[in-house]
N, C-alpha and C positions, 0 to 999 in steps of 0.2 A: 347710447353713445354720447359721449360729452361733448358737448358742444366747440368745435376748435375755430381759431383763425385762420383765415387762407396761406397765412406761410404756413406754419402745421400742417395744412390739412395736404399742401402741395409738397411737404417732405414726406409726408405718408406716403402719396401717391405716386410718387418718383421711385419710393425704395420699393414699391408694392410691383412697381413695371419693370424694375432693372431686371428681374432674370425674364425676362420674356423676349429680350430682345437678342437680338444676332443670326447669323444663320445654324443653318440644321442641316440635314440631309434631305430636305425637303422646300428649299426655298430659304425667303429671310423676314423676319419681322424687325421692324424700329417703330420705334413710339415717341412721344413728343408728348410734354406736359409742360403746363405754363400757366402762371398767373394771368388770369384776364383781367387787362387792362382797357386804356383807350384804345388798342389797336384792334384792328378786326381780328379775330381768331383764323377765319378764312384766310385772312393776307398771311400770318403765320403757317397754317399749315400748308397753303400754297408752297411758301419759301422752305420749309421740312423738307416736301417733297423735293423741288429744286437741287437740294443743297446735300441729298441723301447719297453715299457714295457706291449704291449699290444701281439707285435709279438715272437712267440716263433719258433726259427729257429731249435734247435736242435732236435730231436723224440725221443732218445733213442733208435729207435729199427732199426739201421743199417740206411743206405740214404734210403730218402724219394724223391720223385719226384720232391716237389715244395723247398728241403733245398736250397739256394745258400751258396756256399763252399767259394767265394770269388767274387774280383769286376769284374772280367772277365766272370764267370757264370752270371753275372747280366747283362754285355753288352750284352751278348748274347741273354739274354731274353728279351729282348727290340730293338724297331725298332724305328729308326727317323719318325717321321711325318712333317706333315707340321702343321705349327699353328694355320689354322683352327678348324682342325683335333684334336691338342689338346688342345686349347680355347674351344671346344664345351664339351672335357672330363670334362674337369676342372669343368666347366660349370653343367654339370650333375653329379659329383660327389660332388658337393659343395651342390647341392639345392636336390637330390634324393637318398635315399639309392641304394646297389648294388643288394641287396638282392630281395625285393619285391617293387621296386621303391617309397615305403613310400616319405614323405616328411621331408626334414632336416628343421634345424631352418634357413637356407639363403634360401628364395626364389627366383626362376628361374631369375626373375630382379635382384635381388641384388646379383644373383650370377654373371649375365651376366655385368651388373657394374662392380666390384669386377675384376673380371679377365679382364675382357678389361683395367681397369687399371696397373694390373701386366702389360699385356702384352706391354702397353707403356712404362713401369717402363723396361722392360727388352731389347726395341726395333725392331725395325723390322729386324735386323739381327739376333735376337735371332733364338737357334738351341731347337727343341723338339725332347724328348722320349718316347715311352710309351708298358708298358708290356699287353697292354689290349685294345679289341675295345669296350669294356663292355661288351658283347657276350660272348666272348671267349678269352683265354689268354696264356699266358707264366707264371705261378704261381709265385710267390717271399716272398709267406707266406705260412702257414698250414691253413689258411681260404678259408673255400670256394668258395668266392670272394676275389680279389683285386683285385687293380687297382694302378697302379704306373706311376705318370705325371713326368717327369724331363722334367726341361727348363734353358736353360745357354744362360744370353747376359747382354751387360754392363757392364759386371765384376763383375756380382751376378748370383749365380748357384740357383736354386729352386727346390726342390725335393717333392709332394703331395701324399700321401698313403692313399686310404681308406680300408679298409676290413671288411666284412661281414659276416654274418653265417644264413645260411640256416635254 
């Protein structure tokens, strides 16, 4: 692969996410790609989540378990992984719902395509997070599922959300 600049490499990655995102019959995924800058990436995807028009953070009725307050509640609920680890999320969150494992409109190929491209797009120093091993999680919405992928490398941050409802 030729070596690109981080604008390049962030209009690759932008057009590379556009069909992943919206709802299905099965939930909804949005994504979030950005040049890393001086800002924390965290304080960014923090405000993704915030500002998502599908995710409702606030309850009304006093704290809730899964509200995040801020981007440091959200580090907390997330663990680094290794890239396989979340190449394979990505992967199953792109081609299956969270909920009843339905099937989305990317299938398993074209999801596992798809991400193996991000992930040369982002390199192999690239660092991974994730609030979820699908099973089980650290909540970051009021759905009963999500699932939250962050990946930063090259000097493009990427941030994938899916959520679901029982």
């Amino acid at each position: 692969m030729t070596r690109l600049d981080t604008s390049e490499r962030l209009v690759r990655v932008r057009r590379l996410m556009m069909d992943l995102v919206g709802p299905d019959d099965g939930g909804t995924l949005l994504t979030l790609v950005e040049v890393l800058d001086d800002v924390d990436f965290f304080e960014r995807v923090f405000g993704f989540i915030q500002e998502c028009p599908v995710v409702d953070l606030v309850s009304g009725s006093g704290h809730q378990e899964w509200e995040l307050r801020d981007a440091e509640q959200l580090r907390q609920r997330v663990r680094e992984v290794d890239r396989d680890t979340a190449l394979g999320m990505l992967v199953r969150i792109a081609s299956t719902t969270l909920a009843y494992g339905g099937k989305r409109h990317w299938s398993s190929d074209v999801a596992q395509e798809t991400v193996g491209r991000l992930a040369q797009l982002l390199g192999a120093e690239a660092r991974w997070w994730t609030n979820s091993d699908l099973r089980s999680g650290n909540p970051v919405t009021r759905y009963t599922f999500d699932a939250l992928v962050i990946g930063r490398g090259g000097g493009v941050g990427v941030a994938v959300l899916a959520v679901d409802e029982d």
